[in-house]
N, C-alpha and C positions, 0 to 999 in steps of 0.2 A: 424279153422285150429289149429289142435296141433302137436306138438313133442316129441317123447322121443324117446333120439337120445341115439342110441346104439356106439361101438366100432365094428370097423372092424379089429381082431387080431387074427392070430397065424390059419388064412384061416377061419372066422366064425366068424359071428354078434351075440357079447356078449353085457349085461348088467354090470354097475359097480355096487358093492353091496352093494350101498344107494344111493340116490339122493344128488348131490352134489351143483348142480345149477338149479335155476327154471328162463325158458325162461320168460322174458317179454314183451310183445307186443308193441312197441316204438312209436306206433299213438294212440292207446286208454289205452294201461296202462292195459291192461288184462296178466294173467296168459296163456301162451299158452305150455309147457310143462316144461320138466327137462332132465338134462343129470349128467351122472355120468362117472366115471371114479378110482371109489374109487377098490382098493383093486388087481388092473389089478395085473397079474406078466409079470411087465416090465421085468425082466431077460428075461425070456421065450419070448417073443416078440420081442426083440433085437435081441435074439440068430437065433430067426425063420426070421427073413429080413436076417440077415446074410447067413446064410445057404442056403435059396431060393432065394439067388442072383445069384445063379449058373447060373441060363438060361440067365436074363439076360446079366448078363457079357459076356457070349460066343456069344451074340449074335453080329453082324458087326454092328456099325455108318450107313449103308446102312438101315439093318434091323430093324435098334432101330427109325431112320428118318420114317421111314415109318408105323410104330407103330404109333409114335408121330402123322403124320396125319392122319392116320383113328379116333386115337381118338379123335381127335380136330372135323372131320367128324361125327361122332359116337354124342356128346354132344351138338352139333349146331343143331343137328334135333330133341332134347331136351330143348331144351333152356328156352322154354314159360313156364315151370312148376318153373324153376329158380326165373324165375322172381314174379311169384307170391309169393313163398318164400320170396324174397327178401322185398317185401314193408314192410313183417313185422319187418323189420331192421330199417325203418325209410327212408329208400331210395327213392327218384323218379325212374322215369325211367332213366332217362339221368344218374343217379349215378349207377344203376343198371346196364345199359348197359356197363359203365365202368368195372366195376365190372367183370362181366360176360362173355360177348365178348371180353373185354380184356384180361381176362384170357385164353379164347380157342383161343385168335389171339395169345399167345405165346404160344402154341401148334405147332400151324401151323411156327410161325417164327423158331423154334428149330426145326421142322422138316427139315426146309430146309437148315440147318446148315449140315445135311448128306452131300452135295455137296464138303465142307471143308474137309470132313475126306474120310482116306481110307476106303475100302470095306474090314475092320478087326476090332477085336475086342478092340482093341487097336488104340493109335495115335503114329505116327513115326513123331517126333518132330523136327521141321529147317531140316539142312545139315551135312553130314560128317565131320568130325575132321579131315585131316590127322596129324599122327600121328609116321610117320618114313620117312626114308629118300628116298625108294626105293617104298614106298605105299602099302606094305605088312601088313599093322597095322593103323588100322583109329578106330577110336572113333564116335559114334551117341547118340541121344536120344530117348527113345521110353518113353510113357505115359498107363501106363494101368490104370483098375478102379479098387478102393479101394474097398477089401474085408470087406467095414464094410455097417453100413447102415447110412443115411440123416437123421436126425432128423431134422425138422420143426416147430417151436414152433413159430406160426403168430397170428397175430394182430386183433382187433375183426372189423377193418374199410374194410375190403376186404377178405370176407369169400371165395371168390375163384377164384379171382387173385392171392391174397393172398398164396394159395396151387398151383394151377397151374401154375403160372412163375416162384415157386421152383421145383417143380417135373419133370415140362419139362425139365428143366439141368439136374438135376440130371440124371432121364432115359436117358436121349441123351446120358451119360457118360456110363452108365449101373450100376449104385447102386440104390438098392434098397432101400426107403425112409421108413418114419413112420410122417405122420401128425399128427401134435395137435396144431388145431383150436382155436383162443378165446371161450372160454367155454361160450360167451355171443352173439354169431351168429352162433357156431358151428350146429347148425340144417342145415342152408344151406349149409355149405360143407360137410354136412352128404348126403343130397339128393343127390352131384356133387358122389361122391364117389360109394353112390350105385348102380347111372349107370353105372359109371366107371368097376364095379366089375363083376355087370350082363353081361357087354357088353365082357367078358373073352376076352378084347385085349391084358392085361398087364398079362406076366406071376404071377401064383399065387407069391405073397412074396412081390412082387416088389412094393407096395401099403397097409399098414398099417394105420389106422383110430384110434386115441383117444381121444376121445370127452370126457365133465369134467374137469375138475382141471389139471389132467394131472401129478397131484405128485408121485413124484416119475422116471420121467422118463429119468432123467439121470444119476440116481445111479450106471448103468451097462453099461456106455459110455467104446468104448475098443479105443483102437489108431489109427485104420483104420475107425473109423467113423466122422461127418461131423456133427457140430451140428451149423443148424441157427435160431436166432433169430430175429423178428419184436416185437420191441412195444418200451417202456421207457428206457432210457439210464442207469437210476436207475437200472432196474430189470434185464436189460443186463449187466451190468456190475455184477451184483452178480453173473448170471449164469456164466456167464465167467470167474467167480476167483472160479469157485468151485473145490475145490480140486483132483475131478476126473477129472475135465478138464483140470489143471496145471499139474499135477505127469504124464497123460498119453496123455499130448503136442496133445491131440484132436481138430480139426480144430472147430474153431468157427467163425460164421462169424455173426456182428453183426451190423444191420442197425435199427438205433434209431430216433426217429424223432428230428427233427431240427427246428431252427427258419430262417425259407428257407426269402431271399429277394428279391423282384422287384425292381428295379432301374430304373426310368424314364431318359434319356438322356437331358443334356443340350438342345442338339439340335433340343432333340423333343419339339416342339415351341407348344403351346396349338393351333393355327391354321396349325400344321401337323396331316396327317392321324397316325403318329405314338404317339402320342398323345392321341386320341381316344383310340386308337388298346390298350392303357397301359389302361386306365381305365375299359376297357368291360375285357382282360386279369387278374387284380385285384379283379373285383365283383365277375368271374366265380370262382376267386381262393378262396375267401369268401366262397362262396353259393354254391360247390357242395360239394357233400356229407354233408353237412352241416360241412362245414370247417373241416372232419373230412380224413385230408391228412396226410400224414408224408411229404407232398410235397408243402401243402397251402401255400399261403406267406403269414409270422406274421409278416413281416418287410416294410414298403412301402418308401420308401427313393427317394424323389423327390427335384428339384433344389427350393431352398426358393424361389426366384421369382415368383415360379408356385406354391408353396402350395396352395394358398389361393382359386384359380383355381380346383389343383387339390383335393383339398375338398369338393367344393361345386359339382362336378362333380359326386367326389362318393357317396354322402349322395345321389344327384337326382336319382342314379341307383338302390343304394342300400334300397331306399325309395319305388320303382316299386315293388321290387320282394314281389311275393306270397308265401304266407309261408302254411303251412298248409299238412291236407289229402293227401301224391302223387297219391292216384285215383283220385282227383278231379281236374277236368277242369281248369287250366290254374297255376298248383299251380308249381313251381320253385324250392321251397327248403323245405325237411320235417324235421324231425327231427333228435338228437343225437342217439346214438343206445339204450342209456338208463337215466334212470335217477339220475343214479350212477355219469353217464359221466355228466350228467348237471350238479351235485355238483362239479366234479371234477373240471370243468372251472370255474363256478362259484367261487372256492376258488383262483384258476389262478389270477380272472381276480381283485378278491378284493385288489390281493397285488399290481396287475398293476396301478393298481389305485389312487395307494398313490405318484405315480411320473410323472403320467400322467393326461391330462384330456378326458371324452368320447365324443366323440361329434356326435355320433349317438347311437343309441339303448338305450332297456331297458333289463337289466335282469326282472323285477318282470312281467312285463304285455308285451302280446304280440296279435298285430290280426289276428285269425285264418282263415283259411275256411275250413268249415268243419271238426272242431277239438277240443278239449277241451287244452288248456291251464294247467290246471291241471290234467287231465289225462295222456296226451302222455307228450315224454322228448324235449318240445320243448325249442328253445332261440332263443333269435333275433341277430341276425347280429349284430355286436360291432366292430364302429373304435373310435379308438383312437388317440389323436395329443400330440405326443413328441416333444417340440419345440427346449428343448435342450439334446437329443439322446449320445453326448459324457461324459455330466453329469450323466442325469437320466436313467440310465442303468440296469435298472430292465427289461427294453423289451430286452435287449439281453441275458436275461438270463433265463426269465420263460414263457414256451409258455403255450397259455389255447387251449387246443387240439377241438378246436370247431371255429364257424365262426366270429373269431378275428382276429382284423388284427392295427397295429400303423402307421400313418404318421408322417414321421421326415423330415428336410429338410436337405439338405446340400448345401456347398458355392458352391465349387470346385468338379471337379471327382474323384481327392482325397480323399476327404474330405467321400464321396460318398462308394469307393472302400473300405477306411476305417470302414465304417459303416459295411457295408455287412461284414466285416473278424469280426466283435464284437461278432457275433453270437457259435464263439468258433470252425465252422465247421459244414457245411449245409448238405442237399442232392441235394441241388437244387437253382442258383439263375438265374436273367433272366437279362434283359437290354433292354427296346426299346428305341431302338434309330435309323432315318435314316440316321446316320451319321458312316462310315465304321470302322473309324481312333478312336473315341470316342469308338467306338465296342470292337475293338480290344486293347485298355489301358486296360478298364476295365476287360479283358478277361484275358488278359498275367496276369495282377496285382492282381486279384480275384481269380484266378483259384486253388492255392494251398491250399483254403480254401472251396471248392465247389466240389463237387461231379459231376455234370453238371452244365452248365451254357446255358440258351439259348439265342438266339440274336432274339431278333425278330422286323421286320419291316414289311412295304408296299408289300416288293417285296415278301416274305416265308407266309406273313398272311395268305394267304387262303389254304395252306396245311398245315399251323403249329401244331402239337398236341398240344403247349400251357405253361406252364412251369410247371404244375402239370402231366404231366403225362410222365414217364419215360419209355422208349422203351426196348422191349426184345432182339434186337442186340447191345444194347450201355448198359454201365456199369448204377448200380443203388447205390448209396451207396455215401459215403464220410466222410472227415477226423474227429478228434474231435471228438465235442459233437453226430456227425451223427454215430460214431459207428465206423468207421476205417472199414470197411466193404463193399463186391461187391458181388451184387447179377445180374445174367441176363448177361449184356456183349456180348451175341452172342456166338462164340468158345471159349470166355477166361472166359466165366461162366463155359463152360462145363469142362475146363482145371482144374476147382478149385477140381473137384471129383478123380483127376486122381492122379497116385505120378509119376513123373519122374526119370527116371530113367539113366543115363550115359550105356552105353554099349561100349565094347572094345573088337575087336578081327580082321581077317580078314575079306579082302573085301569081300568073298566066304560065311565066316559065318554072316555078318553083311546083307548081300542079302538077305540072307533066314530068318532070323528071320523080320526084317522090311519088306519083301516081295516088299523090292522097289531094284532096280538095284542101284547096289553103284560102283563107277568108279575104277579098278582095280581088280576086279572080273572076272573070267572065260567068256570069251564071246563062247560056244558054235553055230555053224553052225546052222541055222535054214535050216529044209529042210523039205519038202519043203519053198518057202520064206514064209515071214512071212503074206504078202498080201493075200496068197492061204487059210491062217488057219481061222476058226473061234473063237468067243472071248473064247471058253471052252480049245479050243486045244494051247492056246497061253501058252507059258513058260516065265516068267521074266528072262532075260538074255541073253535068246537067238537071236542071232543075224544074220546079213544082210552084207556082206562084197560085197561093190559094185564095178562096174567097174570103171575105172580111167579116169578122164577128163584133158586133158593139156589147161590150160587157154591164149587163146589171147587176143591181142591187140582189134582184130574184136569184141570176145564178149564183151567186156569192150564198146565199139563205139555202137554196138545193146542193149544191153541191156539199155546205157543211151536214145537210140531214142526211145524205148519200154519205160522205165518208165517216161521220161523227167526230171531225174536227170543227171545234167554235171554238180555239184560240180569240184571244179579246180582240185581236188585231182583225178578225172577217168581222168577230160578231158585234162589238161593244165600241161603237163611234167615242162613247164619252168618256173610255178606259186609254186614248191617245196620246193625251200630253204628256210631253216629253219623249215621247218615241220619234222616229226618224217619219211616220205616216203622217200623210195630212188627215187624212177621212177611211172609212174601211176599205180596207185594199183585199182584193182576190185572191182568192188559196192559188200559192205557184203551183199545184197538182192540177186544180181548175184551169189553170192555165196552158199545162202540158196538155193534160185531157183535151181541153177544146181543141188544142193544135192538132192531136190526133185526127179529133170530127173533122177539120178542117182539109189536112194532107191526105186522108184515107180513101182509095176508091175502092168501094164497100162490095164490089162485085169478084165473085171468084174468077182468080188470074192467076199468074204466075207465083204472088208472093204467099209462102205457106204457112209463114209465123212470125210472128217479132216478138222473140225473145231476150229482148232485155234495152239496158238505157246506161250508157255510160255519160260521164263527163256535163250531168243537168246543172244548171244554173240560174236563180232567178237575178236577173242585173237593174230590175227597175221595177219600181210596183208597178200594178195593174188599179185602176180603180173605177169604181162604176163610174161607166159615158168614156172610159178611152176604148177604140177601137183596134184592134191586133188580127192581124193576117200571120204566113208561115210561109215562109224562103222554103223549102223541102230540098236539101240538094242530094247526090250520088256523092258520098266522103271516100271510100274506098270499098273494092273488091277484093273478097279472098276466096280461093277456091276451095273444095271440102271433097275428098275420097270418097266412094260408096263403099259404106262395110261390106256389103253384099248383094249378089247379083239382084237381088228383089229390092234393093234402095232405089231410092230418087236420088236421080242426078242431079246435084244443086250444090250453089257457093253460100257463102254468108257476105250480107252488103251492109254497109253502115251508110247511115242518112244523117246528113244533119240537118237538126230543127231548128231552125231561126225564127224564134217570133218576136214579130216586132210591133211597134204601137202605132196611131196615128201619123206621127211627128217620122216612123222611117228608124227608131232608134230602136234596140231592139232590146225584150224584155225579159226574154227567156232562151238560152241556147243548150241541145242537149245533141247526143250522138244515139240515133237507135238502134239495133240488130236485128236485121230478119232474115229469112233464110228464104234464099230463094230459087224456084224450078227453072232449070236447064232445058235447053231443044233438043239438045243430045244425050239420051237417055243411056247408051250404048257404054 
């Protein structure tokens, strides 16, 4: 199997115009191709994402969600060529499947982040400002995407996670991106790419490929672009003080690997399951990828009582695992991605060594199966025992980016929480403990230095992802030495592509451009009502002015024998004093309810359900002898996909209920969801 991985730029699979790196084979140490990247014109490429972001950007969070899963659809019926690629990284399968299906499962999770946004190109961010005294003048925010393009610049440990847990944000926001792959795996996100490209789901632009070296390619950074970073806090920190990214205040976001820690809990007593659960959690953080995480834990920090325990524990584990071939039969952990990386840890691990001692592995010899030792980038698994951790501090400061890892003990949880903040700022630490209270010190105390933190016990273990692998709806990133940087997050990944913007003017003009109903605004007659229209004919604003119900004493007495609420405040007039009531006030549910009777035309039409109620509010009692009507407006449109040809074509509409009392003030206001039938079935 060879490679020579081209660049996908400026719409067209280019060559760079020398060979800048030659792939190596990470299990037999063969030559298997080259990629270049010399000579691109990054101008012109930049300029070209920019410009062919057009389509993107216009396109709706609806429309961009749904993109997102066909392509996540589209590379999943692909996969199996992935993966072949993949071993020659040094991968198992279990590391590959991370890799791989991790990456198109954050496809699929950013798709479903459409449901968050409006059915626009743009986000309409929180609530209304008011802004004057009479409500002629309010203040909002809206969020568009930035006119420039994502730059990508990732790690050589996740050739396409790596790319797709950034590009899925990004697209989700509508910017158009430009990857560049470690130049020492980039063959496999050359493969992911050029189906990507073949499969024409992403508008031309929106998708740039540069494989090689990559120099050069932030010389033409403009101030509407996004530049992030994976790999060394060293080499991210230069890109980040380069002077086109300081003078022109371009977004950079920078996650660096960290010296992440597990912490075993007091309470995990060596005859708890949480106990166990911390040593099997430990070895896998060792031994996948061949400790090649930005999330492994190079810190192991257990209570002194147990070290001695939890030593002999890990060496028995860590003694099992098979090393070697991942085609072959039962093998657990293969190799580095090369043998560059081997020296690199190898120098790591000689300076750890002068304040620590090893108490398992060898660097020089290692047994294989079915594999050469000197051929491929192999190493063995290496722990090490810091006995005195707030002395000999060289483990908090230099990690060997391969399957290393230190035992330290500590007294106290202090002592403990202490440890874990040494590390200068993680991306990642964890805690087993099955104790709640122990959970949570460490958590409040820990957390300003950690990026994520997971808790893990008896009760979460069998659904846990683990404390190496970071999810695409929660933030990825952390303080310090981890980079000061958030990648993923869910909505607040996709927030980072956007600029916000403050807007001011009337509630009239503030409607149309957010396309959401803002309160003070023109309520036009709906006519007919708005029940009879379907979701194409419906207008934001237009409204429902209902008939008037005078509230008794009776409905107050039925309603509580209907729901079996008689709180004192419906039932017991002489249970009042000192309450905020004058006399018995109306269940706020009686209140919704009526508005219901009120706004509803009870004849089958267009609308198919109302499924739910956001944002209710009771703002005024009700009491028997006031009388209350309901505003019904059109608050916003979102449109909805047909899973399949046999669906109904239909959006979901929010309505807002305003009911109000005699006096015009209003007493209750809620947001309702229904889902409604389309003209156009097709």
């Amino acid at each position: 199997m060879e490679f020579f991985s081209k660049n996908y730029v400026l719409g067209e699979w280019i060559n760079g115009a020398e060979e800048e790196y030659t792939f190596v084979h990470a299990i037999n140490g063969k030559n298997i191709g080259f990629a270049s990247s010399a000579k691109l014109p990054f101008d012109e490429i930049l300029a070209y994402g920019r410009k062919n972001g057009e389509k993107l950007r216009k396109m709706t969070f609806q429309e961009r969600g749904r993109m997102l899963k066909q392509l996540a659809l589209y590379l999943l019926e692909r996969k199996d060529n992935y993966y072949t690629i993949s071993y020659c990284t040094g991968a198992t399968k279990i590391d590959s499947w991370i890799d791989i299906e991790g990456g198109i499962g954050n496809l699929f999770a950013n798709a479903s982040l459409r449901r968050q946004f409006p059915d626009l190109p743009y986000y309409v961010d929180g609530h209304a400002v008011p802004l004057s005294k009479n409500g002629s003048f309010i203040g909002h925010h809206i969020m568009v995407p930035k006119r420039g393009v994502a730059i990508h610049i990732n790690a050589f440990n996740f050739p396409v996670w790596g790319m797709l847990e950034k590009i899925a944000v990004n697209l989700m926001a509508g910017v158009p991106c430009i990857v560049k792959p470690s130049e020492v795996t980039c063959f496999l996100t050359e493969a992911v790419v050029k189906d990507i490209i073949e499969s024409k789901i992403l508008p031309e632009g929106a998708l740039q490929l540069v494989c090689g070296l990559g120099r050069g390619i932030l010389d033409y950074v403009e101030n509407e672009d996004v530049v992030t970073f994976t790999g060394s806090a060293k080499t991210g920190k230069i890109l980040k003080n380069l002077p086109q990214i300081v003078d022109k205040s371009v977004q950079f976001n920078l996650e660096a690997d960290s010296l992440n820690a597990s912490v075993l809990g007091e309470k995990a007593t060596p005859d708890t399951q949480e106990f166990s659960l911390f040593i099997k959690e430990v070895v896998k953080e060792i031994t996948i990828k061949t400790g090649q995480k930005c999330t492994s834990v190079r810190r192991i920090i257990v209570p002194e009582k147990y070290l001695e325990e939890v030593q002999s524990s890990l060496i028995k584990k860590l003694s099992e695992i098979k090393i070697g071939n991942p085609m072959a039969e039962g093998v657990r952990m293969g190799a580095l991605v090369s043998k560059n990386q081997v020296n690199r840890v190898k120098e790591s691990v000689q300076i750890l060594q002068k304040s620590q001692s090893l108490v398992f592995g060898n660097m020089n010899s290692l047994d294989l199966i079915d594999a050469d030792f000197n051929l491929g980038a192999f190493i063995s698994p290496l722990l090490f025992m810091n006995e005195n951790p707030f002395k000999n501090i060289d483990v908090h400061e230099i990690e060997a980016f391969g399957p290393v890892s230190t035992l330290m003990p500590y007294s106290t949880l202090n002592d403990a929480i202490t440890l874990s903040r040494m590390g200068k700022g993680s991306l990642v630490s964890s805690i087993v403990t099955p104790d709640d209270n122990e959970a949570k010190k460490f958590v409040i105390e820990a957390a300003s230095m950690h990026g994520r933190i997971l808790v893990l016990n008896q009760s979460c273990a069998k659904e846990s992802t683990g404390h190496g692998s970071p999810m695409p709806l929660l933030t990825h990133g952390g303080p310090g030495r981890a980079g000061g940087g958030e990648e993923m997050g869910g909505k607040r990944g996709v927030l980072h592509y956007l600029q916000r913007t403050a807007i001011q003017g009337h509630p009239n003009t503030i409607t149309k451009i957010t396309e959401q109903f803002q309160i003070g605004s023109d309520l036009p007659e709906a006519q007919p009502h708005v029940f009879r229209k379907h979701f194409e004919e419906l207008i934001v604003g237009e409204t429902v002015f209902t008939h008037k119900h005078t509230v008794t004493e009776s409905d107050i007495v039925n309603f509580a024998n209907v729901s079996g609420d008689n709180f004192y405040a419906h039932m017991d007039e002489t249970s009042l004093e000192g309450t905020i009531f004058e006399k018995r006030v109306a269940h706020g549910y009686f209140v919704l309810s009526k508005a219901a009777g009120l706004f509803v035309d009870p004849k089958k039409g267009p609308v198919l359900l109302n499924y739910g109620i956001e944002e209710a509010r009771f703002t005024k009692p009700v009491y028997p002898g006031n009388t209350i009507g309901v505003r019904f407006t059109v608050k916003e449109k979102i449109d909805q996909e047909k899973r399949t040809e046999e669906d109904i074509a239909k959006g979901i509409v929010k309505f807002l209920v305003d009911v109000y009392d005699e006096t015009g003030e209003t007493v209750a206001i809620a947001t309702i969801l229904t889902m409604v039938k389309k003209i156009n079935q097709s």
